[in-house]
C-alpha positions as CSV (number, residue, x, y, z in Angstrom):
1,X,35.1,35.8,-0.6
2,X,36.7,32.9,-2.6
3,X,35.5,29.7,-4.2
4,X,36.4,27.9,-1.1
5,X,35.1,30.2,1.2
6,X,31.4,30.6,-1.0
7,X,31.7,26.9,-1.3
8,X,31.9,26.3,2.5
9,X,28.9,28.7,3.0
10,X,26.6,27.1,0.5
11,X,27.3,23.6,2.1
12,X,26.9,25.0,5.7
13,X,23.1,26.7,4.7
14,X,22.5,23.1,3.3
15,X,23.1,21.3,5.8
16,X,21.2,23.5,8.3
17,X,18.4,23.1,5.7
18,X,18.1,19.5,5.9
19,X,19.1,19.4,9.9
20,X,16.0,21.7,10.6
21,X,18.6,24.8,11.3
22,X,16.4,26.9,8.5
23,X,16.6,30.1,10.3
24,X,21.2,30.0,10.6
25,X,20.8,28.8,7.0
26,X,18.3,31.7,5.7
27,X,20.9,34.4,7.5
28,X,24.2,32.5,5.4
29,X,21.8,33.0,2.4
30,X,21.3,36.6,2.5
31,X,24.8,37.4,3.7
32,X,26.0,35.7,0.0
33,X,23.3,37.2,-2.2
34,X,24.3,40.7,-0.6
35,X,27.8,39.5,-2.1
36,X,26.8,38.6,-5.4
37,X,23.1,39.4,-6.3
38,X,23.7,37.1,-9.7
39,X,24.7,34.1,-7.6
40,X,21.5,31.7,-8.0
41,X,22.5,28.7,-5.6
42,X,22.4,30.8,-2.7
43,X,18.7,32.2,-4.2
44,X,17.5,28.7,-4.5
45,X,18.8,27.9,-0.6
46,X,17.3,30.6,0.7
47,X,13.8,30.1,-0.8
48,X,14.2,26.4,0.7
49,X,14.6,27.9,3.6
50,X,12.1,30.2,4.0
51,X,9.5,27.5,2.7
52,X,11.0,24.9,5.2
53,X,10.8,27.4,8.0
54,X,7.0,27.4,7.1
55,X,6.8,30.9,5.5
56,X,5.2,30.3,1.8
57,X,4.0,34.1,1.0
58,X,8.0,34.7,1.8
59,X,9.6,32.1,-0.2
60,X,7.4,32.2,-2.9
61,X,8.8,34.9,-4.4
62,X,12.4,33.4,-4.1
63,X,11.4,30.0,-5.6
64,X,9.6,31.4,-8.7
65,X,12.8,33.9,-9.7
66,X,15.0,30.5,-9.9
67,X,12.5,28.7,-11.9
68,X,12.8,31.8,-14.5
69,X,16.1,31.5,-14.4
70,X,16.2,27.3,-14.7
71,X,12.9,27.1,-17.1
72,X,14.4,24.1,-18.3
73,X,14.8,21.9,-15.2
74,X,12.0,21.4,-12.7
75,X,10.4,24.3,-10.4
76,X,12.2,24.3,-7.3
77,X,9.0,24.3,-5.3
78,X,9.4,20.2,-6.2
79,X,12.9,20.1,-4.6
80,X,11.0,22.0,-1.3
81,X,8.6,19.4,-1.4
82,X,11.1,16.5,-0.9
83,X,12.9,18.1,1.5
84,X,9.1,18.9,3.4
85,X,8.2,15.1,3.2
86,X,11.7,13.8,4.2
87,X,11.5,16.3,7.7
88,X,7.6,14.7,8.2
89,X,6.2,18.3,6.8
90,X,3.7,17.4,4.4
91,X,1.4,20.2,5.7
92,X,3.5,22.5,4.5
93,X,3.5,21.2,0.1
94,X,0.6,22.5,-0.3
95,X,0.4,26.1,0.7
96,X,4.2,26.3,-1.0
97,X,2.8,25.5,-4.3
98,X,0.1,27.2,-3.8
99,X,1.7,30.6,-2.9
100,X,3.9,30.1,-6.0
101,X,0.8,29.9,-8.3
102,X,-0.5,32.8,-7.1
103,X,2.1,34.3,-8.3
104,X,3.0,32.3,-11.8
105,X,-0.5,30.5,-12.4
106,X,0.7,29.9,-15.9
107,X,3.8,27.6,-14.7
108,X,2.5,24.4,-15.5
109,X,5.6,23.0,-13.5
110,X,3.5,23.9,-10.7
111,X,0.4,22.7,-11.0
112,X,1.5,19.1,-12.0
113,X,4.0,19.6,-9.2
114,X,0.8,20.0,-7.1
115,X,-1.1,17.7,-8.4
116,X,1.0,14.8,-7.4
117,X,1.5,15.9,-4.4
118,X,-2.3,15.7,-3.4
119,X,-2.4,12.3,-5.5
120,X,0.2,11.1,-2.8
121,X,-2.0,12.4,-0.5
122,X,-5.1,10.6,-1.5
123,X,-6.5,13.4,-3.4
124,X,-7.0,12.8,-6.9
125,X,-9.8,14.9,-7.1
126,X,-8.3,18.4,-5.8
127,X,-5.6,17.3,-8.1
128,X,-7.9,16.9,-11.2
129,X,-9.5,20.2,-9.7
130,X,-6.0,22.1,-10.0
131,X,-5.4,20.4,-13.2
132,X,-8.4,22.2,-14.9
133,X,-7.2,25.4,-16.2
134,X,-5.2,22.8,-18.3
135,X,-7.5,20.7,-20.1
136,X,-7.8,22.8,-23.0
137,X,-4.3,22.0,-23.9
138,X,-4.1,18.9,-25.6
139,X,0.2,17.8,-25.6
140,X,1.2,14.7,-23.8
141,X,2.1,15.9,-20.7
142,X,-1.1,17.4,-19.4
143,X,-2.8,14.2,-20.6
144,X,-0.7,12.0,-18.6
145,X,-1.2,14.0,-15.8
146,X,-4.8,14.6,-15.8
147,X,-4.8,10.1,-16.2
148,X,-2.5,9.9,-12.6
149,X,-5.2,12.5,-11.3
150,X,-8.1,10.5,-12.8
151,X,-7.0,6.5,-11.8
152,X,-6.3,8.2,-7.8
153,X,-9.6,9.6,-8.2
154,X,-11.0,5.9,-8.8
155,X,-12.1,6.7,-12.6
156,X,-10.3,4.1,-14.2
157,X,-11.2,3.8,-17.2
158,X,-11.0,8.1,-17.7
159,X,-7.4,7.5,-16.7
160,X,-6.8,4.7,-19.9
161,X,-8.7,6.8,-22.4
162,X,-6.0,10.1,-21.1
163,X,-3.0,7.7,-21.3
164,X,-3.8,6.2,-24.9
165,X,-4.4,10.0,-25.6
166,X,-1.3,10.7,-24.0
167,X,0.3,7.8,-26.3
168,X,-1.0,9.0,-29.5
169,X,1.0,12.4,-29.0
170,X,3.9,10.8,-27.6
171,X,4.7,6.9,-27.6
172,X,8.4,7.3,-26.3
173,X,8.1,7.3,-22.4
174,X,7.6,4.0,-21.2
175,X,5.4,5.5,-17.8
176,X,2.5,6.7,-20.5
177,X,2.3,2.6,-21.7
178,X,3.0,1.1,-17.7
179,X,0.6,3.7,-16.7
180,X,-2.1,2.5,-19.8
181,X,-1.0,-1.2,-18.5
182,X,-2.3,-0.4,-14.8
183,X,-5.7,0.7,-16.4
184,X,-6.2,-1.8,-18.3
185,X,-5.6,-4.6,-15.8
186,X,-8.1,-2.5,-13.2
187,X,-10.5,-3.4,-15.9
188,X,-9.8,-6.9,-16.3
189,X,-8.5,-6.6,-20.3
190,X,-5.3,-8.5,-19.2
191,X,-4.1,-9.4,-22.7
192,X,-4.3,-5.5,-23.6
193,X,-2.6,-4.9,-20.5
194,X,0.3,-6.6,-21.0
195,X,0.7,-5.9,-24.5
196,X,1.1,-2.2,-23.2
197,X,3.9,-3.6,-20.3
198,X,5.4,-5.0,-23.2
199,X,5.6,-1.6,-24.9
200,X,6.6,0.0,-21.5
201,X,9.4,-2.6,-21.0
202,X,10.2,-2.2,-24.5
203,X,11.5,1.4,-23.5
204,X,12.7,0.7,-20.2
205,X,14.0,-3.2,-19.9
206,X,15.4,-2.8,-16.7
207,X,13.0,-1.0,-14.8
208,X,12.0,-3.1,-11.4
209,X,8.4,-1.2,-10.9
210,X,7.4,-1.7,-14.3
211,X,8.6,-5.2,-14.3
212,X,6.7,-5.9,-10.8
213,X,3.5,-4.1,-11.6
214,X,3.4,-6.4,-14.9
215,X,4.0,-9.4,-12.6
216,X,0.8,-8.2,-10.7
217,X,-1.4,-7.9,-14.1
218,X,-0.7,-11.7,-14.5
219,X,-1.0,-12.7,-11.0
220,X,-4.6,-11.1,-11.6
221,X,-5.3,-12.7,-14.2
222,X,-4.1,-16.2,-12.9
223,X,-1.0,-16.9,-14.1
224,X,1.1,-17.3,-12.0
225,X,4.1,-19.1,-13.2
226,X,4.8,-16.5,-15.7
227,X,4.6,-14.1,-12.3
228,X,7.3,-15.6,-10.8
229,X,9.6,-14.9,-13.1
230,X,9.0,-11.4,-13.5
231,X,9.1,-11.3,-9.8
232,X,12.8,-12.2,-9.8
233,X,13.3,-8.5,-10.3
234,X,11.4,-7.3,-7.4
235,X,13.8,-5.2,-5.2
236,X,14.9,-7.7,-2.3
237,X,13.5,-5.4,0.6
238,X,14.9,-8.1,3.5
239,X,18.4,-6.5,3.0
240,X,19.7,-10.1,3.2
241,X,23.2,-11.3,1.0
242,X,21.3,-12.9,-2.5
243,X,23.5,-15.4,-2.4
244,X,21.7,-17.4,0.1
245,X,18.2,-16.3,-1.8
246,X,16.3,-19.6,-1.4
247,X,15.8,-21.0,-4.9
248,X,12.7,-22.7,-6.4
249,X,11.8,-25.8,-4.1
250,X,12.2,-28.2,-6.8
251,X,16.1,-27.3,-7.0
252,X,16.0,-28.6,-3.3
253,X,14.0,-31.7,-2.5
254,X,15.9,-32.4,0.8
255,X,16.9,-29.4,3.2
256,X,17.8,-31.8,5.3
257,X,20.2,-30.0,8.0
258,X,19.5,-26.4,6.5
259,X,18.3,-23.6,8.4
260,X,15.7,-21.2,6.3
261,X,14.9,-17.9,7.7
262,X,11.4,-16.6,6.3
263,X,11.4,-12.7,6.6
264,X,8.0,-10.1,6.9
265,X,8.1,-7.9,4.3
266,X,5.2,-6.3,3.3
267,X,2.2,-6.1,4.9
268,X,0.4,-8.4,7.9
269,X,-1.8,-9.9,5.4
270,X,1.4,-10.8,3.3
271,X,2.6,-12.5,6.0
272,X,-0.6,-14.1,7.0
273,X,-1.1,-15.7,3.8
274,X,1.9,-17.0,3.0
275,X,3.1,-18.3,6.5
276,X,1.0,-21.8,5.1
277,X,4.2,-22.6,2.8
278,X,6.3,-22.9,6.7
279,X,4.8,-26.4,7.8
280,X,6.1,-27.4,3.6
281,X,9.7,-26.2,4.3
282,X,9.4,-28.4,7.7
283,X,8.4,-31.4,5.7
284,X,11.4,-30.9,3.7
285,X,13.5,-31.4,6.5
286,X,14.4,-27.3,6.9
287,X,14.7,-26.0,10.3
288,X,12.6,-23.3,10.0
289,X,13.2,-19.3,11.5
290,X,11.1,-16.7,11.4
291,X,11.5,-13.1,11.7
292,X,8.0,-11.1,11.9
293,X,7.5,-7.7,13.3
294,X,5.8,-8.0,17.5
295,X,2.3,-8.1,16.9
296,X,3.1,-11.4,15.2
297,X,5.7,-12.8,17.0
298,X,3.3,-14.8,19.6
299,X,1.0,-16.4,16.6
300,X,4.0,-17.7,14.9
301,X,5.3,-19.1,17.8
302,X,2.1,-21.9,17.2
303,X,2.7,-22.6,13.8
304,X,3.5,-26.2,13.4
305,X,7.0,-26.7,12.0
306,X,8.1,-23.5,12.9
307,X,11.4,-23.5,15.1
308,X,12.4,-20.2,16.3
309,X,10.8,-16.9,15.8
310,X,13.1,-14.5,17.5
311,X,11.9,-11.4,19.4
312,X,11.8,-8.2,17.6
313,X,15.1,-6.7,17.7
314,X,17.0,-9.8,17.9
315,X,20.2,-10.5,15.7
316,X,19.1,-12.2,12.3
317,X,19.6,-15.8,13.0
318,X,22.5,-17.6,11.4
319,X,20.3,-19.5,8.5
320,X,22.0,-21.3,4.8
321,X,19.2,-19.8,2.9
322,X,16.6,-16.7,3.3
323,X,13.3,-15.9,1.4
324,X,10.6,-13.4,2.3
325,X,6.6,-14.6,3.2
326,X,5.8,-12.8,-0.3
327,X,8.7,-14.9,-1.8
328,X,6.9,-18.1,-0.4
329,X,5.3,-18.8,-3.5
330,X,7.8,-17.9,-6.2
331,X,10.2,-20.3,-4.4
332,X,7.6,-23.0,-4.5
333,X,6.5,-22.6,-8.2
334,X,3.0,-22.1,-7.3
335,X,0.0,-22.4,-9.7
336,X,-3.8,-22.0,-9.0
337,X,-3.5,-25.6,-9.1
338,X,-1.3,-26.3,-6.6
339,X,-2.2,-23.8,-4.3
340,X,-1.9,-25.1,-0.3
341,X,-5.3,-24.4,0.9
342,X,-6.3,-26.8,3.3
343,X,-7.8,-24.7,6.3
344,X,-7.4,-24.3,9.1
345,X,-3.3,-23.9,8.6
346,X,-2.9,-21.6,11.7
347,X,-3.8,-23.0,15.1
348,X,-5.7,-20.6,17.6
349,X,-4.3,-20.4,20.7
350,X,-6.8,-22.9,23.0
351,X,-6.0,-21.5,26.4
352,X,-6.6,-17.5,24.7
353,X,-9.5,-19.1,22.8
354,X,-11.6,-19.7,26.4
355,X,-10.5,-16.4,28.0
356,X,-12.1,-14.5,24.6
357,X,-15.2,-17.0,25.2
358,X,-16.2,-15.6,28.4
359,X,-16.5,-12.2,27.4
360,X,-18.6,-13.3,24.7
361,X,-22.6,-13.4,25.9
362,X,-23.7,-17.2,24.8
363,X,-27.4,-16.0,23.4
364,X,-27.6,-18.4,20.9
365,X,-27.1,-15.5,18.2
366,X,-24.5,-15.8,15.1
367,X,-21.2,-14.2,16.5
368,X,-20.3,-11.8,12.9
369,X,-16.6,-10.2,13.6
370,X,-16.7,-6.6,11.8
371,X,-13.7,-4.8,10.4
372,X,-14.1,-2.2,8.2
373,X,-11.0,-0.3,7.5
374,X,-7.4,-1.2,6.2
375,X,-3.5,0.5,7.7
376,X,-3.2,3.6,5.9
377,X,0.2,3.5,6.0
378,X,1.1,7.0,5.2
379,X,4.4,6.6,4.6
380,X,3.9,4.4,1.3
381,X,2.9,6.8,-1.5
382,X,0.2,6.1,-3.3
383,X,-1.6,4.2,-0.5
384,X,-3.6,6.6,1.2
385,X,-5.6,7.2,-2.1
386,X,-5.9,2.8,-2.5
387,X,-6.3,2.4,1.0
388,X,-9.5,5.1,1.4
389,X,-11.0,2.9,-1.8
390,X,-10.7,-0.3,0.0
391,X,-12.3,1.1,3.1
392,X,-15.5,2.2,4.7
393,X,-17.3,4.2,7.3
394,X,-19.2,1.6,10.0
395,X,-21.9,3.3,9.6
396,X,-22.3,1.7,5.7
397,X,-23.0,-1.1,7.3
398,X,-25.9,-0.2,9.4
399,X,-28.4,-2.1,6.9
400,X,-26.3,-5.7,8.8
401,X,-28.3,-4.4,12.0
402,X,-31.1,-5.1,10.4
403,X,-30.9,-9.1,9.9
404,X,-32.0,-10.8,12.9
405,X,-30.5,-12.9,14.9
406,X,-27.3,-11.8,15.3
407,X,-24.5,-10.7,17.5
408,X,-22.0,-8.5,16.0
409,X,-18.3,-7.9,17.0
410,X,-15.8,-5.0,16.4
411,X,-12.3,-6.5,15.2
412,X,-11.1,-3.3,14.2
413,X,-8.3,-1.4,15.5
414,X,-6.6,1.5,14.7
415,X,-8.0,5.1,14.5
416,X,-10.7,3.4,12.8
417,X,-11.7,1.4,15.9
418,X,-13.5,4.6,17.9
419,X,-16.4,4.3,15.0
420,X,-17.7,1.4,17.5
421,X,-18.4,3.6,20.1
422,X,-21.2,5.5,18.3
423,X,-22.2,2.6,16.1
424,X,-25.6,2.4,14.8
425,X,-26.0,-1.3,15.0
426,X,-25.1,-3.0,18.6
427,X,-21.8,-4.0,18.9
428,X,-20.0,-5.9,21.0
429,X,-15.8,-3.8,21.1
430,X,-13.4,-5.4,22.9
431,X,-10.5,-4.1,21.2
432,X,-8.8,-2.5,23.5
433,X,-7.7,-5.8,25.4
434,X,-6.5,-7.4,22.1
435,X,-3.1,-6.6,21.8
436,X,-2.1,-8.9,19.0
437,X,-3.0,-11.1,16.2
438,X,-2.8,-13.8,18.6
439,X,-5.5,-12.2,20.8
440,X,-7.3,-11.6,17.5
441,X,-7.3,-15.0,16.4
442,X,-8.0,-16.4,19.6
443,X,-11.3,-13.6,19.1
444,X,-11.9,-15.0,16.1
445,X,-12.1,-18.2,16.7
446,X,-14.9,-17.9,19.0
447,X,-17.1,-16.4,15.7
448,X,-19.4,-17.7,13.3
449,X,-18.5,-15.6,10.5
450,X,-15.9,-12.6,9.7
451,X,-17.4,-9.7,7.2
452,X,-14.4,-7.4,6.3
453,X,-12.9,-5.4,4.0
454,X,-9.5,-6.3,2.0
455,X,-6.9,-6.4,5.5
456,X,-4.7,-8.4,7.4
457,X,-8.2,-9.9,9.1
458,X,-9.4,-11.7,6.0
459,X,-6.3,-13.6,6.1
460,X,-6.1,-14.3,9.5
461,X,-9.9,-15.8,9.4
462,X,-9.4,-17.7,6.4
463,X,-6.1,-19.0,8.1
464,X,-8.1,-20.8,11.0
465,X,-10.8,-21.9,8.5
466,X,-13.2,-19.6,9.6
467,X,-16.4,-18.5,7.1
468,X,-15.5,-14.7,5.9
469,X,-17.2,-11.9,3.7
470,X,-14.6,-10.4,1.7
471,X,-15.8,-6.9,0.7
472,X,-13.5,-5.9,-2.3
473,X,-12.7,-2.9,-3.7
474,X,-13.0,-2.1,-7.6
475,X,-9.9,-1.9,-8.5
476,X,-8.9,-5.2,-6.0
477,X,-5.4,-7.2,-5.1
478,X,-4.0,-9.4,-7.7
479,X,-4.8,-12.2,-5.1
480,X,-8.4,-12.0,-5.3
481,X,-8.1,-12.8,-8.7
482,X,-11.2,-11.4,-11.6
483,X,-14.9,-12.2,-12.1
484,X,-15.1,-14.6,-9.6
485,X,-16.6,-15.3,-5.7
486,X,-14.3,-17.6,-4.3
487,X,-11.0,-18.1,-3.4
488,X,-8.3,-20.4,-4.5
489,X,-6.1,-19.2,-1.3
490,X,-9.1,-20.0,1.4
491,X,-12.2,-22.5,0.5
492,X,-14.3,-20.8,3.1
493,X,-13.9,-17.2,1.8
494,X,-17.0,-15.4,-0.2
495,X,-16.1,-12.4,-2.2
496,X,-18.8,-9.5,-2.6
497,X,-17.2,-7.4,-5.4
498,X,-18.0,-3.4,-6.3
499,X,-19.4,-3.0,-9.7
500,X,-18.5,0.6,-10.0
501,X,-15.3,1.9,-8.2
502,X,-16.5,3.6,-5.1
503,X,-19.9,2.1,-4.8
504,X,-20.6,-0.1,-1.7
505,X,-24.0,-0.1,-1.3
506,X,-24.8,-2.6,-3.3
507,X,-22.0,-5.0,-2.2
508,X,-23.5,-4.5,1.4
509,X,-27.1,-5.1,0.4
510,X,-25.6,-8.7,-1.3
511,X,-24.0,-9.2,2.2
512,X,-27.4,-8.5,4.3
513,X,-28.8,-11.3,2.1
514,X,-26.0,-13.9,2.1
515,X,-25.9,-12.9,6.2
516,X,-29.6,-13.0,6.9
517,X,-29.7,-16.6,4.9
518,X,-26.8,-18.0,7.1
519,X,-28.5,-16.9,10.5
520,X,-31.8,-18.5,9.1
521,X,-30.1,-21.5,8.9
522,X,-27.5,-21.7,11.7
């Protein structure tokens, strides 16, 4: 066989590899290493096939021989687990890497390998558990690891103390000082925090996550003006040309005549929150579009000054200048100061209002809307682990059932939603018959008071003014702000913060009180 020919055979058993055609692929494999036993690309192609085809005691084997022979480059076992995540195989990581430590335990390639896989998985604690045989070693490396390990695990301040360790070996990668950065600003020491972004930048100018995250540690700690200009190098995720980027409002006093399309781009909440900057663009003379995914699309529609929200699929609307909801604020130089908060800034639907207020039982009780659990969103990595942190069982809030006088009410959808059914404090579930956040704010506006945790419901309550509980995680959102109970975003919001990353029982016992004194006085 010539180059050509091995060529055309290596690029046929990857494609069939990456097109779920592991089995033709494994067979091309073999038929080239029966060729040329020395050849290592078809070696590493096989063992991704074999793992890809879900046989890990079979490829194992395979995968480890081309680490020997590539000790300098990462095991292949990492490769496999791309290709595993990109086909919607995550299952399968784990046992792979586990099969190849079997039979190498001493490649550490592996076990941090591993280990971030089960961070991106939420895990941080198997992965501090497969880290162990490690922690006698005291280089860099393993220290950085075992602080990823350690901040998914919720142990903050662990995870600083392994980064400045991590520092003191090495202080040339700029991820041991961004890392050390995102500690620190968990912990509220912002000024130490972004000294260390400084460092991190320092090393790696032009790096957009390390230049966003920073952004974040002073949007934390309340300054925002200096945010905004970090967030200029936020990757534009609206795909739109930059050139009609809408710049900072105070370039454009008049937009007279100009169409601005406003684009979702994040998350619900995102959108939510910043949708109160539409009614400003209106003022301005804009003609105002929208483009938000369906489960929006009818709210938005009642949004004063909003023009045309299109349905979901439709062309993007011909528009002189574009921003996104989370660009809202950058483009209207925002302080704490000048924050728009007066509420309520999103109208509930009158007509959906009286349909929810008939299946609503008029005892004369305090109507409390419950929502417990975020949007995993699995495909994000990294949120699984944040988004198990910011959430709770239903049945942590059993102590609520014991303030009298009160009628509670399920707003949670999602998996998370079926915890109604076997509730231990009576609750009213509708859910099924809301079918989007107009529903839910028509819902909503029937209540007397919203308790949730950090989601897209907090925003939508504080949007129509309504009274809400914010339970917040340790480690919260930059928009919650540090060490302090209100809100500068929503003036009827309360914020009931953990103490200790993890630890929610005494944020609900603060909520039983602050609940049981509003029923005593409603």
């Amino acid at each position: 066989m010539d180059s050509a020919q091995r060529q055309s055979c290596l690029q046929a058993a990857l494609v069939g590899i990456q097109d779920g055609r592991a089995e033709a692929a494994e067979r091309i494999c073999r038929d080239l290493i029966r060729q040329d036993p020395s050849d290592i690309h078809p070696l590493l192609l096989l063992g991704l096939a074999l793992g890809i085809s879900g046989k890990p005691q079979q490829a194992a084997p395979v995968l480890n021989r081309v680490a020997a022979l590539r000790s300098e480059f990462a095991h292949p076992c990492t490769d496999l687990a791309h290709l595993m995540a990109a086909q919607g195989k995550t299952r399968l990581v784990a046992p792979q890497y586990q099969a190849c430590l079997a039979l190498t335990p001493l490649d550490r390639r592996l076990r941090f390998g591993l280990a971030d896989s089960l961070r991106d998985q939420g895990d941080g604690a198997a992965a501090l558990a497969v880290l162990h045989p490690l922690l006698a070693h005291t280089d860099a490396e393993v220290h950085y690891q075992v602080g990823m390990a350690l901040a998914e695990a919720g142990r903050f301040a662990e995870a600083a103390n392994r980064f400045q360790m991590a520092i003191a070996d090495d202080p040339a990668p700029a991820a041991f000082w961004a890392n050390l950065g995102m500690m620190l600003k968990v912990e509220g020491q912002f000024d130490a925090a972004l000294d260390a972004y400084e460092q991190a930048l320092a090393r790696a100018p032009n790096d957009q996550q390390i230049r966003g995250n920073r952004a974040v540690a002073l949007l934390r700690a309340g300054r925002l003006a200096e945010a905004w200009q970090d967030q200029d190098w936020r990757p534009d995720h609206t795909m739109l040309p930059a050139e009609t980027l809408l710049p900072p409002i105070s370039r454009l006093p008049d937009l007279s005549g100009r169409t601005v399309l406003v684009v979702h781009e994040e998350g619900f909440g995102d959108t939510l929150q910043f949708l109160r900057y539409l009614p400003l663009l209106a003022q301005r003379g804009a003609r105002v579009s929208v483009a938000v995914p369906p489960p929006l699309t009818r709210l938005l529609r009642a949004v004063p000054g909003v023009s045309d929200v299109p349905d979901g699929g439709a062309p993007v609307p011909a528009h002189d200048f574009h921003c996104s909801f989370n660009g809202l604020p950058r483009a209207f130089e925002t302080t704490l100061e000048t924050i728009p908060c007066d509420v309520p800034y999103l109208p509930a639907d009158r007509a959906l209002s009286q349909q929810w207020a008939v299946r609503l039982t008029d005892n004369g009780r305090l109507r409390v809307g419950l929502c417990w659990a975020g949007q995993a969103r699995p495909w994000l990595p990294g949120f699984l682990g944040l988004d198990h942190r910011r959430s709770i069982q239903l049945a942590a809030l059993a102590p609520l059932a014991a303030v009298p006088g009160v009628q509670f009410v399920s707003l949670q959808k999602g998996p998370a939603g079926e915890e109604a059914r076997a509730a231990a404090l009576a609750l009213l579930d509708v859910m099924d018959d809301v079918h989007d956040f107009a529903d839910t704010a028509a819902l909503v506006a029937n209540l007397d008071l919203v308790i949730s945790v950090d989601t897209s419901v907090v925003h939508l309550a504080g949007a129509l003014g309504k009274p809400v509980f914010l339970l917040d995680r340790y480690d919260n959102c930059w928009r919650w702000l540090s060490g302090r109970e209100d809100s500068p975003w929503y003036p009827t919001l309360r914020i009931f913060r953990q103490v200790r990353s993890g630890e929610w029982g005494s944020v609900i016992e603060a909520v039983a009180t602050a609940l049981a004194d509003m029923a005593v006085s409603s």
